[in-house]
Structure formats: C-alpha cells, structure tokens
RODO-2510 file (C-alpha; in nm, 4 decimals, decimal comma):
residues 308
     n   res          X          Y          Z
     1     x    -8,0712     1,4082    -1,7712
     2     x    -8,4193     1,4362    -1,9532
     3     x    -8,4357     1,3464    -2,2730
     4     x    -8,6379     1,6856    -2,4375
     5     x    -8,9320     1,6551    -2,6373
     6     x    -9,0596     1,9396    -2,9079
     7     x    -9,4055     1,9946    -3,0238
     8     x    -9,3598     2,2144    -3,3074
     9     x    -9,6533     2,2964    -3,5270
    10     x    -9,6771     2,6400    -3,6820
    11     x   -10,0352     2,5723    -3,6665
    12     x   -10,0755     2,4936    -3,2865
    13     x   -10,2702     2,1632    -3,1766
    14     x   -10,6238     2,3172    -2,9732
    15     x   -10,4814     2,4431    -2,5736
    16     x   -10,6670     2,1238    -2,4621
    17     x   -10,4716     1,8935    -2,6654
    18     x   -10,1328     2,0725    -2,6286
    19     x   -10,1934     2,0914    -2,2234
    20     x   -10,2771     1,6723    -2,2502
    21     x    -9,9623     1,6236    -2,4437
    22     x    -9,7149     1,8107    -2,2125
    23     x    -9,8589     1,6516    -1,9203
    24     x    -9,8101     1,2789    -2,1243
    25     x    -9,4584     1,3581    -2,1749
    26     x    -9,3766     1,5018    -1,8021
    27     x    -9,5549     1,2334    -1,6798
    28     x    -9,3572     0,9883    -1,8967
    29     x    -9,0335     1,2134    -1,7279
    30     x    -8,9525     1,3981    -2,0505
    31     x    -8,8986     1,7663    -2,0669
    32     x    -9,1170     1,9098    -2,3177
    33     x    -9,0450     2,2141    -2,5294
    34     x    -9,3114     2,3948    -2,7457
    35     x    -9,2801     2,5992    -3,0690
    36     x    -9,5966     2,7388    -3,1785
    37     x    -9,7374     3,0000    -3,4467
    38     x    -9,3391     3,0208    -3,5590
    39     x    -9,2628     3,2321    -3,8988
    40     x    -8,9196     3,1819    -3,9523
    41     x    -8,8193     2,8504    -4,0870
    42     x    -8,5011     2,9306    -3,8601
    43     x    -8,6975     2,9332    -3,5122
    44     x    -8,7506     2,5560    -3,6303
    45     x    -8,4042     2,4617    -3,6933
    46     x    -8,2854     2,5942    -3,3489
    47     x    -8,5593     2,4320    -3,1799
    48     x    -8,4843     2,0752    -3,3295
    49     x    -8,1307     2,1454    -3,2041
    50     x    -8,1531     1,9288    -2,9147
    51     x    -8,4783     1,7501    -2,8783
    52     x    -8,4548     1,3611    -2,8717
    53     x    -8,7733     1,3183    -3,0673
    54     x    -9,0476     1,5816    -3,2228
    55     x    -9,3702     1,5794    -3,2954
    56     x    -9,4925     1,8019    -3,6149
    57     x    -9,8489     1,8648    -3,8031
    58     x    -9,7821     2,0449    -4,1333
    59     x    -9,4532     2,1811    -4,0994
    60     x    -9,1594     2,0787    -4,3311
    61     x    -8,9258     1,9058    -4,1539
    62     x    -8,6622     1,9084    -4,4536
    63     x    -8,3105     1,7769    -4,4838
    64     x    -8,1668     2,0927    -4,3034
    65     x    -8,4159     2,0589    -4,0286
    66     x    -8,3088     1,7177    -3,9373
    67     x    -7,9047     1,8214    -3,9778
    68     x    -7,9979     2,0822    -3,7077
    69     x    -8,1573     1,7998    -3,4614
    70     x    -7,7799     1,6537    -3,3411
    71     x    -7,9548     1,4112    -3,1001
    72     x    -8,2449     1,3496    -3,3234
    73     x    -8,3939     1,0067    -3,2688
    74     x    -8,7790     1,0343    -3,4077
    75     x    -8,9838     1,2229    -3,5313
    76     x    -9,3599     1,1560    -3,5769
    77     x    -9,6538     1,3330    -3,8452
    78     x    -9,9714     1,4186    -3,6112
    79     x   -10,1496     1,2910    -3,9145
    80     x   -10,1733     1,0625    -4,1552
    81     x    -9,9682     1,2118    -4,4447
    82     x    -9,6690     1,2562    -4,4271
    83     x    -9,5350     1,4146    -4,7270
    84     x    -9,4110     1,7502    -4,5627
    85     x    -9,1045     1,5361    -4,4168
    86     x    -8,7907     1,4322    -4,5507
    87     x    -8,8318     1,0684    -4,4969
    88     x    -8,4619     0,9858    -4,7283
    89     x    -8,2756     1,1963    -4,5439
    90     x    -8,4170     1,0893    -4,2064
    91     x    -8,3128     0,7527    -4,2758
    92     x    -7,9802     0,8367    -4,4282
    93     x    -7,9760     0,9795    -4,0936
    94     x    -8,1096     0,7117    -3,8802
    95     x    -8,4227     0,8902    -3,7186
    96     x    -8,7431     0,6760    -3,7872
    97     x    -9,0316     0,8959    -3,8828
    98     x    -9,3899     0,7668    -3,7821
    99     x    -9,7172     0,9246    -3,8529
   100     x   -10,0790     0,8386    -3,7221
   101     x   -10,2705     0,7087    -3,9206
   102     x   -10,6613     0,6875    -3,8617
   103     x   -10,6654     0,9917    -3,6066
   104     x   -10,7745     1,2024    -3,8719
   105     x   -11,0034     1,0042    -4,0721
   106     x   -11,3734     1,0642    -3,9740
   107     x   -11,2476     1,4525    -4,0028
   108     x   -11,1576     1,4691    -4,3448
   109     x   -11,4610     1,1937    -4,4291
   110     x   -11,7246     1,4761    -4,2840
   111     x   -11,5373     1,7270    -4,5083
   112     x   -11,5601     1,5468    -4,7759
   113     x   -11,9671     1,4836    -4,7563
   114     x   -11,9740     1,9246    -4,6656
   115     x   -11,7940     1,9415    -4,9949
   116     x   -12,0497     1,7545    -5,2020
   117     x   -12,3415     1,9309    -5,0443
   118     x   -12,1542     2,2476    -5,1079
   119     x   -12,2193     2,1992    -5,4728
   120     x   -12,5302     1,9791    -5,4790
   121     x   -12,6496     2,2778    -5,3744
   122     x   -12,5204     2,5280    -5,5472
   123     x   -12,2953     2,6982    -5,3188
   124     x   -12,5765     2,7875    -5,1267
   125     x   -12,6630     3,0403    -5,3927
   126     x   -13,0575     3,0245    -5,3171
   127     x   -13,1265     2,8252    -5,6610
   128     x   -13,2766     2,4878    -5,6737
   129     x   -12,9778     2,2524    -5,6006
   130     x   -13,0183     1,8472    -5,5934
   131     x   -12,9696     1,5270    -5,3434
   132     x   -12,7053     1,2967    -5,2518
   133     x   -12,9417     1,0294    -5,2719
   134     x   -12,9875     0,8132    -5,5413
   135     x   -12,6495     0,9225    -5,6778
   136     x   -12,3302     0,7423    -5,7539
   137     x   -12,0071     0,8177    -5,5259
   138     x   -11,7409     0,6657    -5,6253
   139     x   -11,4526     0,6595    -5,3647
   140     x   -11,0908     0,6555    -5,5173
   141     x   -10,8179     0,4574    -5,2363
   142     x   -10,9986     0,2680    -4,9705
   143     x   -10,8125     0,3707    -4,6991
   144     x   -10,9097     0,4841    -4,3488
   145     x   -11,0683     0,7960    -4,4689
   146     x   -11,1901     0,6456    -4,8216
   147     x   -11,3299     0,3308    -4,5996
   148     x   -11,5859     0,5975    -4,4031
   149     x   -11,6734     0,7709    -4,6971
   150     x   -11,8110     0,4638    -4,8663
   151     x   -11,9679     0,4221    -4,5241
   152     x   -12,0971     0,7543    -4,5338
   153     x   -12,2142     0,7399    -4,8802
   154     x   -12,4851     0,4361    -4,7850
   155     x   -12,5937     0,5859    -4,5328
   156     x   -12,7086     0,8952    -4,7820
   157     x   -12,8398     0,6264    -4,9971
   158     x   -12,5856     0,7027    -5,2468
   159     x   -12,4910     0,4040    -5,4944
   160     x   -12,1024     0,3040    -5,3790
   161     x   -11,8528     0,1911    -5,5885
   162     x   -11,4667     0,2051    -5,4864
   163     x   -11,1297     0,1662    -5,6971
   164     x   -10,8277     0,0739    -5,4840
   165     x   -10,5911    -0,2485    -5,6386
   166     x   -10,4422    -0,2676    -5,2945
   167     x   -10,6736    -0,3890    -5,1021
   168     x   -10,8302    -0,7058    -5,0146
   169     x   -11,1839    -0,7397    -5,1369
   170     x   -11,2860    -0,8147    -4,7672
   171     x   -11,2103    -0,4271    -4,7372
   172     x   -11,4868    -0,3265    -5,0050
   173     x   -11,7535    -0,5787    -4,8331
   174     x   -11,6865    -0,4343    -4,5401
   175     x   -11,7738    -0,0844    -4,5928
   176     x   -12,0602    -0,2057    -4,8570
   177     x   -11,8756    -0,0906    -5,2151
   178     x   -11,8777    -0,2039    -5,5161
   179     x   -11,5593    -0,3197    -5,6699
   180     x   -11,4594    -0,1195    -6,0383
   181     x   -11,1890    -0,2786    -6,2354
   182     x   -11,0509    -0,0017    -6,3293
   183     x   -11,0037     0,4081    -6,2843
   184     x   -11,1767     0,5019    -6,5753
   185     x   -11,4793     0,2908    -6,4905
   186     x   -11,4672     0,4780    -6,1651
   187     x   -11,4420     0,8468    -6,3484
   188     x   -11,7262     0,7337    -6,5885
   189     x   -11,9780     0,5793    -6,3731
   190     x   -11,9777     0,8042    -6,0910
   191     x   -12,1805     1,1402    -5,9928
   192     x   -11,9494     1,2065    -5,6993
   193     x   -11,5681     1,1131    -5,7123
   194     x   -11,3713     1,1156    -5,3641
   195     x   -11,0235     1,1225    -5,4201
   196     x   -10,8238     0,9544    -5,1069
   197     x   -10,4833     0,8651    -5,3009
   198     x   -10,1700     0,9842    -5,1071
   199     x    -9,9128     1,1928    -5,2732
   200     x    -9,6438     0,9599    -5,4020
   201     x    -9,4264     1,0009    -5,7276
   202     x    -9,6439     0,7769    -5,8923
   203     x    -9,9935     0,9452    -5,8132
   204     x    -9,8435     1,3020    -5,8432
   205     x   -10,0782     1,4838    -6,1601
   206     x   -10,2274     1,1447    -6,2246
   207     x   -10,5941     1,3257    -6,2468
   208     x   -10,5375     1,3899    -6,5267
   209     x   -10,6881     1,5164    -6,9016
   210     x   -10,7242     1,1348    -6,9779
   211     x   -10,8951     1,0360    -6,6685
   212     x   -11,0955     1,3676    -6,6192
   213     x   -11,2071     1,3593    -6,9473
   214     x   -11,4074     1,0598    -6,8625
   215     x   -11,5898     1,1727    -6,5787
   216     x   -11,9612     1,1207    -6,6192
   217     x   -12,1857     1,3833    -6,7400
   218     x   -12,2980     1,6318    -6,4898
   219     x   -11,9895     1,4581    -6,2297
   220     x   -11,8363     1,6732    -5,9812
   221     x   -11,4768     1,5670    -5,8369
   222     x   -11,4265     1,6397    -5,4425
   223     x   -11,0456     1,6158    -5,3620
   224     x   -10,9531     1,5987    -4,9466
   225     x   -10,6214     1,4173    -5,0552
   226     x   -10,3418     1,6788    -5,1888
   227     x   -10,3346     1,9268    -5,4409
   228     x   -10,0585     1,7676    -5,6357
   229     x   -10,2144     1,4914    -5,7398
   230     x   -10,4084     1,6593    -5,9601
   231     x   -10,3238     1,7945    -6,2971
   232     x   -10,3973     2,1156    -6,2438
   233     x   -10,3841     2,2437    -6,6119
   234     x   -10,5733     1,9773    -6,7291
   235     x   -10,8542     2,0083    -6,4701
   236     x   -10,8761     2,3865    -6,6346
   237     x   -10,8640     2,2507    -6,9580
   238     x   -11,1701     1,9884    -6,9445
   239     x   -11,3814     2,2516    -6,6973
   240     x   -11,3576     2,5056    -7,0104
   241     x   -11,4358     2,2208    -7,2510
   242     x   -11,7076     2,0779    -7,0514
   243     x   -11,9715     2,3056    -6,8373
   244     x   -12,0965     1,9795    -6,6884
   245     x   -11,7982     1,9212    -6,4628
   246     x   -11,7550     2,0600    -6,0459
   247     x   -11,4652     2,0623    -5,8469
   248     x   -11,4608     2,0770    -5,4694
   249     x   -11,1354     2,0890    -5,2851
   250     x   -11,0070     2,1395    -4,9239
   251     x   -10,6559     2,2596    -5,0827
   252     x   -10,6665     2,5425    -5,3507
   253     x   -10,5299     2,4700    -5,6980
   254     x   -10,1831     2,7368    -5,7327
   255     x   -10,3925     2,8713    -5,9892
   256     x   -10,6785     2,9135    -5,7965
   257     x   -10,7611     3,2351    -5,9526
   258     x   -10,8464     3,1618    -6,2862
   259     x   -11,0569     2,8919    -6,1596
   260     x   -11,2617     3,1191    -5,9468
   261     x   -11,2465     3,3752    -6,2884
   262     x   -11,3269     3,1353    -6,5283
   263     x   -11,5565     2,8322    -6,3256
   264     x   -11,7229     3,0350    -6,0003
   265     x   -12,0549     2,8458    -6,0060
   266     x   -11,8685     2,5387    -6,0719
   267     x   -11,6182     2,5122    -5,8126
   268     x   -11,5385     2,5744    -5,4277
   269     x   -11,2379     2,5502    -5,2012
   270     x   -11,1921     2,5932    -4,8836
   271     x   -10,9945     2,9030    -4,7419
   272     x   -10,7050     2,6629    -4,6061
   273     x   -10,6575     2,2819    -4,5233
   274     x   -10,9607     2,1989    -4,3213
   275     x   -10,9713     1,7779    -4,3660
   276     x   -10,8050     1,7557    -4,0167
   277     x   -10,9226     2,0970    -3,8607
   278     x   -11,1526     1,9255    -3,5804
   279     x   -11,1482     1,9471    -3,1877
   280     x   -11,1714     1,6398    -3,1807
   281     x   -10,9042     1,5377    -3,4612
   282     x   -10,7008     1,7473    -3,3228
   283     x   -10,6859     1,5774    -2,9876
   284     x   -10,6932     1,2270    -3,1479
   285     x   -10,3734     1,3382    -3,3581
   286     x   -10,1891     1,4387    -3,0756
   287     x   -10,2534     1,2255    -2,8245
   288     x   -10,1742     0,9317    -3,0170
   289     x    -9,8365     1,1170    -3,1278
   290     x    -9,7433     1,1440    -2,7666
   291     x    -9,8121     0,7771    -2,7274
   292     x    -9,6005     0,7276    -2,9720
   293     x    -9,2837     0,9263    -2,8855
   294     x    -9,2934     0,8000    -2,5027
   295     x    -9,3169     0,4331    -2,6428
   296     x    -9,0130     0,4598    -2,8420
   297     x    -8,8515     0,6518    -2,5687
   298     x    -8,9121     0,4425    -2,2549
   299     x    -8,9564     0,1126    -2,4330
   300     x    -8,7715     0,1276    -2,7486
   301     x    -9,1477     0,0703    -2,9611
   302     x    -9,1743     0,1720    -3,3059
   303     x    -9,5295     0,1938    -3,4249
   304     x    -9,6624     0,3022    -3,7897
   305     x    -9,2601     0,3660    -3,8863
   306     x    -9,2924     0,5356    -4,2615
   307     x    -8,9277     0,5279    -4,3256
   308     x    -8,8342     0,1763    -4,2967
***
C-alpha cells in the first residue's frame, strides 16, 4: 500500500513547484495528496488524518493537528522557521519535524536591501532621499540570511558590522563583517540594523525600549525575522520620543495602525510576509522538502531534524 504524502499550504507553493513535487513523490512511489488555499482549520485536520509525512509553509500545524495525523511520521517546514509548528507535542508524539534551512535565504536578503531603499528614499515620495553607501549596516544573527546581507551590504559599499555570540569568527571573515561585542554597540553604531534572530522564548520582545533607545541618530531598523521579537509598545514609544528613528518590516506590527497614524513618513511594511515570496524560493523550498520526506521514507534519513 502507498504510503500518502500531503502538501498542505494555505498559501499554495507556485503550479511549477507543486507539479515538480507531486511528480518527486510519485516517482519516489508515494501517493500524494494536496490541500491548497484551505479556510477552515478543520479541512487541515482531516487531511493530516492519514498521510505518513506532510509538508507545510506557514500553516499551524498545532497539537490537535498532529492528534488528527494517526500514522503521522514527519512533518517538514518549507522554510527555515519553524515556529508555526508544535515541535513538543510532535515529539511527545514521536514525529520528527525538519525544516529547510537556506532555501529561503537570498529571498528574504533581497527584501531586506528593498526595505532599506524603501526608506533611504523616502517611500518614494519624490523628495530628496539618501544612499546606502558609505553607511553603516549592522546585521543582527549571522545566519544564512544575515550571512548574505553582510554580503550584500559590501557590495553597496556599506560599512559591515555583525552581532551574533554563536558563531565562529571564521563566519564574520567570511562574509567581510566586523565583529561588535555587544548588542548595544550594534544599535548605536549602525545606520541600518537587519534583524535575523529567530523567534525563541528568549528573543521574543527583546527589541526592546533599552536596546532601541540606543539606536544611532538618524538609524532606521529593517526587521525580515518575526514580528514578535520586537517590543512592539516600546518601538511606539521611542518613534514618538525620537523623530530620528525608521522602521521597515516585512510583517506588520498588531498595532499597525497607530504606527501608520502616528509615524507615516517614518515607517513601511509590507502588505503580507514577502521574505520568502520568490519563484524561485518557492521552488527551492519545496523541492528540497520533497527531498526530504522521500529520504526519510525510502531510506529512513533524517536531515535538518528541529525536534530532536
């Protein structure tokens, strides 16, 4: 009997990828299912019902979820975050959850460089904006995406600096950065702040009034990472103390409006979660998720396991 297969993803993967992956997994002799463009949370429970493995992009794939999937064996994040799964309960449950990390990374790293033109100049308002180059970036987590970034940033003839305490200092010679000590000499030193942390209970609000409060004059803060790691009050709170400060975000604060009332000309997000929202990302995300799931089906391989 075939061993079933669900691509879920209420926002669907582009045709092209979607086709590639079906064809991976009947190729691999799997029987594929697809849920797409699903509203009800309850389509998703009946479709985990009995797949032997599932690959997801945003969706939440909560405790209930993964009490529906009987068989359940895997499930793996088209993506690098992963976040929107219940990674306790999976393991309380036995089902490894994997994500792919990397496939996304040059996405969100273009974003992130649209973000801080966005407000160099000016929102494209028509008035006299400035450059990227000669400035200070300062990348926070030198990660896949952060590592591009700082690779980005040369190449714009920015000044690079980087803060990440878990990484080797091979890392920061590789991608030509300048090691920081510490977070506040990051927030105080640099014109542009790229924020690459991942949302952990730790780093959840950690931007916040203390750090922010530092940021160098005129600094704007460009966040492609997730919206809980910032303070959100506290953001408000130094942007109405200090008329120097810009935000840029590819995830929209939950008070969103009184930052647009309040701070128009000051900050910008984007009208959903763009970081990963290539063709080509999209593909890369995919495809390596199928790779994944037929691995650990045919040959028993687990590969980037986030729920050890």
């Amino acid at each position: 009997m075939q061993e079933k297969v669900l691509i879920a993803t209420e926002k669907p993967f582009a045709e092209s990828a979607r086709k590639s992956m079906v064809k991976m997994f009947e190729e691999a002799g799997l029987k594929p299912v697809v849920l797409e463009k699903y509203k009800d949370p309850k389509d998703l429970l009946s479709a985990f019902s009995d797949v032997a493995a599932a690959v997801v992009r945003s969706d939440n794939v909560t405790k209930e979820v993964l009490e529906a999937g009987k068989g359940l064996k895997l499930v793996v994040r088209a993506g690098a975050g992963y976040d929107n799964i219940d990674c306790a309960s999976a393991k309380a449950r036995k089902v490894i959850v994997e994500n792919t990390p990397g496939q996304n990374s040059n996405a969100v790293a273009e974003l992130a460089f649209g973000l801080m033109i966005m407000i160099a100049r000016g929102k494209y308002s028509g008035k006299s904006g400035t450059e990227l180059r000669g400035k200070s970036l300062g990348v926070h987590a030198l990660g896949n995406i952060g590592k591009i970034v700082a690779s980005l940033g040369k190449a714009f003839g920015m000044d690079v600096c980087a803060f990440d305490p878990f990484v080797d200092q091979c890392v920061f010679d590789d991608c030509c950065a300048t090691r920081v000590k510490t977070i506040e000499d990051l927030y105080s030193t640099s014109d542009y702040i790229s924020l690459h942390i991942p949302k952990t209970p730790q780093t959840v609000k950690s931007i916040n009034y203390d750090l922010l409060s530092r940021m160098k004059k005129g600094g704007t803060l460009v966040n492609t990472a997730r919206a809980e790691v910032i303070h959100e009050e506290d953001l408000l709170r130094i942007m109405g103390e200090r008329s120097d400060v810009k935000y840029a975000s590819d995830i929209a604060p939950a008070n969103a409006a009184a930052f647009l009332e309040k701070f128009a000309d000051r900050v910008y997000f984007t009208p959903k979660k763009m970081g990963a929202q290539t063709a080509e990302a999209n593909t890369n995300a995919g495809i390596a998720a199928a790779r994944q799931i037929i691995a650990f089906l045919k040959e028993g391989k687990v590969l980037n396991q986030v729920n050890p």
